[in-house]
C-alpha positions in Angstrom: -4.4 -20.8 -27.0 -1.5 -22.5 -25.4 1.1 -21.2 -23.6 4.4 -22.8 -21.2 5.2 -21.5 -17.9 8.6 -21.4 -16.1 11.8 -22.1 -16.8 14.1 -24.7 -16.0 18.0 -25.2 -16.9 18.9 -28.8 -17.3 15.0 -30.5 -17.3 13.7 -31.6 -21.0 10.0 -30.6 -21.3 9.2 -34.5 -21.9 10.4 -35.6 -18.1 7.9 -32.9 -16.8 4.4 -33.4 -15.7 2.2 -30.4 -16.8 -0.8 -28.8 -15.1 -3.3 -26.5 -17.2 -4.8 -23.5 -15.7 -7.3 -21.7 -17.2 -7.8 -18.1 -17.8 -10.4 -15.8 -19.7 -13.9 -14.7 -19.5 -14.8 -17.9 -20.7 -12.2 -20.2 -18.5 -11.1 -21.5 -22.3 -9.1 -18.6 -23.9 -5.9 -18.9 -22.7 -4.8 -22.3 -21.2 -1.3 -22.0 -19.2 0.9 -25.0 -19.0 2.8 -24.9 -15.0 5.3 -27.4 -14.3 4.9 -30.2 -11.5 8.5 -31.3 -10.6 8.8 -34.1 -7.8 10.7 -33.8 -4.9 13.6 -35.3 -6.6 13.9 -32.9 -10.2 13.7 -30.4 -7.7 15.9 -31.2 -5.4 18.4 -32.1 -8.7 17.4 -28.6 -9.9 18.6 -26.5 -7.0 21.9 -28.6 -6.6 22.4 -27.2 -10.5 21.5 -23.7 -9.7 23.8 -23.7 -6.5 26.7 -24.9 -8.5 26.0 -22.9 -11.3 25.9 -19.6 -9.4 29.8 -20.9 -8.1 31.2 -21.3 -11.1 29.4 -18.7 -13.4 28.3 -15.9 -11.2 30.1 -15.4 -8.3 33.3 -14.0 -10.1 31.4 -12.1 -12.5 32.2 -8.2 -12.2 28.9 -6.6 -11.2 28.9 -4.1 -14.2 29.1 -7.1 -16.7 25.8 -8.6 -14.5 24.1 -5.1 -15.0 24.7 -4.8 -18.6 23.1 -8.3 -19.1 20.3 -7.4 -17.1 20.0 -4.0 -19.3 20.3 -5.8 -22.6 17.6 -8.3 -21.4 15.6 -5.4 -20.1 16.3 -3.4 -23.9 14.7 -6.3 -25.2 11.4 -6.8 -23.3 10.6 -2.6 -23.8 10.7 -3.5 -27.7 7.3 -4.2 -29.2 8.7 -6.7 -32.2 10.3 -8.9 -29.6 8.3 -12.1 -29.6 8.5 -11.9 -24.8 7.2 -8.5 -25.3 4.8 -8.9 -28.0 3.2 -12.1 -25.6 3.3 -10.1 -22.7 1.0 -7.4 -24.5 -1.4 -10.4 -26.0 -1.6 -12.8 -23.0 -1.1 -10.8 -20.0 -4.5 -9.0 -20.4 -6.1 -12.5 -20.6 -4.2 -13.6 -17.3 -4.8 -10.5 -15.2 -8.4 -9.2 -16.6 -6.6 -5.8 -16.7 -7.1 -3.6 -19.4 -5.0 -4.3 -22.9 -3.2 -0.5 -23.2 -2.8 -0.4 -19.0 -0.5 -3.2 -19.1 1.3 -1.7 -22.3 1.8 1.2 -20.5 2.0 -0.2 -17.5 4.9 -2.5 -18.9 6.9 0.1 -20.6 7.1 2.6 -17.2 7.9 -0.6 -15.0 10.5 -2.0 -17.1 12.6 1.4 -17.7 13.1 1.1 -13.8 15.5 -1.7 -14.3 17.5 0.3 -17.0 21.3 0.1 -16.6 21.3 3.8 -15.2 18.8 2.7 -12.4 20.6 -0.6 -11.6 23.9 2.0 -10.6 21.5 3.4 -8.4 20.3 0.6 -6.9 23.7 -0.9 -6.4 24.6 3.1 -4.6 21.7 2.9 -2.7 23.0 -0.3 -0.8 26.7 -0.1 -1.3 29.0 3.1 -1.2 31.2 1.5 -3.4 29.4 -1.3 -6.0 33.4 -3.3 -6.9 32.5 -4.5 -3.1 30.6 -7.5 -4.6 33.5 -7.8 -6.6 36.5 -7.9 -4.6 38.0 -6.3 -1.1 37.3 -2.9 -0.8 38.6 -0.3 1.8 35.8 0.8 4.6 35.5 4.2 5.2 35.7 3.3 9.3 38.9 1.5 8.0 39.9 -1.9 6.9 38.5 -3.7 4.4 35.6 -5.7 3.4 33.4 -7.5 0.8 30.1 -8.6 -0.1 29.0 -11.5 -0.3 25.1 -12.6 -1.7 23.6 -16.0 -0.8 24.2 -19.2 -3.2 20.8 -19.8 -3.3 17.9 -17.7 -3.5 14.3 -18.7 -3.3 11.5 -16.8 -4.6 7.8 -16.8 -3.5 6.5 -14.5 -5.9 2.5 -12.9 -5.8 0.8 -12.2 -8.8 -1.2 -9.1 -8.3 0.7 -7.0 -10.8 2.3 -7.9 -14.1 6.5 -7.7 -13.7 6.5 -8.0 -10.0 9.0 -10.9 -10.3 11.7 -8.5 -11.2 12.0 -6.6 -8.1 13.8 -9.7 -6.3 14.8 -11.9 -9.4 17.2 -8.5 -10.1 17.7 -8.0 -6.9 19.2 -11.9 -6.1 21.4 -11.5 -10.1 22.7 -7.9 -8.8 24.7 -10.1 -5.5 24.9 -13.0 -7.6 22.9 -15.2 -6.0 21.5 -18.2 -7.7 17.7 -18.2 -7.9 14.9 -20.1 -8.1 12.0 -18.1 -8.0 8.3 -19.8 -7.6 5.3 -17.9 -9.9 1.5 -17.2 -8.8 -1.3 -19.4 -10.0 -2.5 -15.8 -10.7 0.2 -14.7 -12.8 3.2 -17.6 -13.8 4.1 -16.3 -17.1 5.9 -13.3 -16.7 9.0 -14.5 -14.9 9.3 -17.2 -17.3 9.6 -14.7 -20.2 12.1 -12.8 -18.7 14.6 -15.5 -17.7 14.5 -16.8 -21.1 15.0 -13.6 -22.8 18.2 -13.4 -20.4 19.5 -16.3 -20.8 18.8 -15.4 -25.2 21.3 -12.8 -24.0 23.6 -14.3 -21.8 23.7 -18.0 -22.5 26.8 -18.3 -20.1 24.5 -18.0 -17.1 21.9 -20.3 -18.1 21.9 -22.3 -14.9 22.0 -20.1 -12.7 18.3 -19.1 -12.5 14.8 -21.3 -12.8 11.1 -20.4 -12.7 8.9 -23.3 -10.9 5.7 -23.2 -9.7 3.4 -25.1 -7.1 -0.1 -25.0 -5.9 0.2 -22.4 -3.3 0.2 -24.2 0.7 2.0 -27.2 -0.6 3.8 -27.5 2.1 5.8 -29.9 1.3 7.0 -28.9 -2.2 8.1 -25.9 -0.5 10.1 -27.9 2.2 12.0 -29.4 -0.2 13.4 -26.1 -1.9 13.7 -24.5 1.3 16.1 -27.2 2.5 18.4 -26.0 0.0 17.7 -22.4 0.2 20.3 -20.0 2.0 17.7 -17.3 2.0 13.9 -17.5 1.5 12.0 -14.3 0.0 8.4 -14.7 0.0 5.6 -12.0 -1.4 2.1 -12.7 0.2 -0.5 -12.1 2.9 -0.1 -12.1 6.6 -0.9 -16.2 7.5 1.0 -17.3 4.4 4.3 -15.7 5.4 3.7 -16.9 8.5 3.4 -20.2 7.2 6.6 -20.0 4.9 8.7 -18.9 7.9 7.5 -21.6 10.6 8.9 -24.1 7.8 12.1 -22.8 7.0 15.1 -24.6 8.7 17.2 -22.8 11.7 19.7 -22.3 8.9 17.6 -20.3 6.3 17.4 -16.7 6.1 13.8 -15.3 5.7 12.9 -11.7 4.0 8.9 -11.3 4.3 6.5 -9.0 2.2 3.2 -8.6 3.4 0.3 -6.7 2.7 0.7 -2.7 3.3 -1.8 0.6 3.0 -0.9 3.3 1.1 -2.0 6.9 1.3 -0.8 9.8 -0.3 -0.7 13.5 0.9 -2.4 16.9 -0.5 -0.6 20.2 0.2 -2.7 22.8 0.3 0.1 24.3 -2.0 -1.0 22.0 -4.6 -4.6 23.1 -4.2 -5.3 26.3 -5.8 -7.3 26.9 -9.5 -4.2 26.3 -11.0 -2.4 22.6 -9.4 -5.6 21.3 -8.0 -7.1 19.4 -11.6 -3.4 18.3 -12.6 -2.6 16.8 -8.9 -6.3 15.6 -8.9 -5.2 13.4 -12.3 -2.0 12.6 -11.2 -3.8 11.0 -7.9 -6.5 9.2 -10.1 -3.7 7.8 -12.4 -1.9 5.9 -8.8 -5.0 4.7 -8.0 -6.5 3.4 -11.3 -3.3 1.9 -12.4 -3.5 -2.0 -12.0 -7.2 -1.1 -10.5 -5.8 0.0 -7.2 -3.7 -3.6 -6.7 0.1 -2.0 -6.5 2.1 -2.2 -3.6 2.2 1.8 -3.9 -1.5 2.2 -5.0 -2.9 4.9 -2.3 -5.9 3.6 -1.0 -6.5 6.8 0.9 -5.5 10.5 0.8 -5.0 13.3 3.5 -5.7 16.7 2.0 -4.9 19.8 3.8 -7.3 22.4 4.6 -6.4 26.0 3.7 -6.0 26.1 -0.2 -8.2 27.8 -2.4 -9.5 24.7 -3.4 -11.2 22.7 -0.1 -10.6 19.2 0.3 -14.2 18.4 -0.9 -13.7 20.1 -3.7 -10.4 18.2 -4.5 -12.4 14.9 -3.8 -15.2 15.8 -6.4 -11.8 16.8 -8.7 -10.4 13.4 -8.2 -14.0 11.6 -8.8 -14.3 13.3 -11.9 -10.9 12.2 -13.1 -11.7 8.2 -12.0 -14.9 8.7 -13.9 -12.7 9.5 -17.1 -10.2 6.7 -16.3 -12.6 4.5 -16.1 -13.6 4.7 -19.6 -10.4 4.7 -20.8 -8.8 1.8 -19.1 -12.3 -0.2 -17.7 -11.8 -1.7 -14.7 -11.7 -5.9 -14.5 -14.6 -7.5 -13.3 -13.6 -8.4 -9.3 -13.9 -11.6 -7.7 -15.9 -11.6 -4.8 -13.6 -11.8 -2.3 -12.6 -8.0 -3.5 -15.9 -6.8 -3.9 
């Protein structure tokens, strides 16, 4: 099985050298074709995004940039479109993660980027949205306006299907241009859904890619970063370290690094009646994406002085891992995670 990675406005497929990676149990059932630009078709390819994001973003209301996002969004949570129907197929084979986890998994990650939720987003960030749109009045007084960077780079992990969307919306909300680069571990994702939004909204076409290079090339990153206003990078502790030293003086750079999670057990969740459905609830956080989301608890404080001690609760929650287990088994670990 064959499938192409990435997406890129303005570069035919035949001008592209292609690199295969390999995925499935048997490093033969799924082979993933990434794009190798050179220095200069990717230099040409940030100009185009840079300019596109001037003359077809910018001065696009934020409401009409939402409601493409939604309609894109409407699209992927429908199982007879062809994104969604590959992203059910071939993201199992990518990830090793269990066929109806990702399903699910897909449906309750996508609904977060749902035209209600966007509002929010926009609300959490700015009082008034129409300030990305034009001068608004300031609550201290005056007036002001937002404006997002022309060019947004993207260093994207690939622990968990979908990640991608967090900053690829993120950058289209403050119409930024983007050009975001995919994991070796997961580069098909991000792909899908830029084609699907540019299915919807053909007028922004150029205003996004998806690229990818063998992570540490140092200096395939140097030569997007050059271009980059601001650089957002996803990734362990040395890596973003890495990214920032090479950024210029004149680059912005927004890091996300590896956190611990834990969650908290009142003991007014722990009596005969809370205790087994806060016990599932707990299991589900941590089975989902076997324990690899940047909310999965790794540990959890339970309080003493329920009905139910916090041993008891942990033989709950072992028992309700034990049933997860068999319903969504767990993908055979590397050993680096073991």
């Amino acid at each position: 099985m064959l499938e192409h990675a990435g997406y890129l406005p303005g570069i035919s497929e035949d001008e592209i050298e292609w690199k295969i990676l390999n995925f499935g149990p048997d490093e033969a059932s799924l082979e993933v074709l990434v794009p190798v630009l050179t220095d200069r078709q990717m230099t040409d390819l940030s100009k185009r995004v840079h300019l596109a994001c001037r003359e077809n973003l910018k001065n696009r209301p934020v409401m009409e940039i939402v409601d493409i996002i939604d309609r894109t969004v409407s699209r992927l949570l429908d199982r007879q479109d062809v994104f969604r129907m590959k992203a059910e197929k071939l993201l199992p084979v990518v990830t090793g993660y269990d066929a109806e986890m990702v399903r699910l998994g897909l449906t309750r990650f996508l609904k977060t980027f749902r035209k209600p939720e966007l509002t929010k987003f926009l609300a959490e960030d700015f009082t008034n949205a129409q300030i990305l749109d034009a001068f608004q009045p300031l609550i201290k007084g005056g007036f002001g306006r937002v404006f997002g960077p022309d060019l947004l780079a993207h260093v994207w992990a690939g622990n968990v299907p979908g990640l991608p969307l967090w900053s690829l919306v993120g950058g289209l909300l403050v119409k930024a241009g983007n050009i975001g680069k995919v994991s070796s571990a997961e580069p098909l994702f991000a792909g899908w859904f830029a084609h699907a939004l540019v299915e919807v909204a053909p007028e922004i076409a150029d205003c996004l890619a998806v690229v990818w290079w063998k992570g540490g090339d140092a200096d395939r990153e140097q030569v997007l970063f050059s271009q980059a206003d601001v650089v957002l990078a996803y990734g362990g502790t040395e890596a973003l370290k890495q990214i920032r030293d090479r950024l210029p003086i004149t680059s912005r750079f927004l890091g996300y690094g590896h956190k611990i999670s834990f969650g908290l057990i009142s003991r007014a969740a722990l009596d005969t009646r809370k205790a087994q459905p806060t016990a599932h609830k707990a299991a589900r956080d941590v089975a989902e994406y076997d324990q690899q989301g940047c909310y999965s608890p790794h540990l959890f404080f339970v309080e003493r002085g329920g009905r139910i001690s916090p041993r008891e609760f942990a033989d709950y929650l072992a028992h309700e891992l034990a049933c997860l287990e068999k319903r969504y088994p767990r993908r055979t670990l590397s050993i680096t995670e073991t």
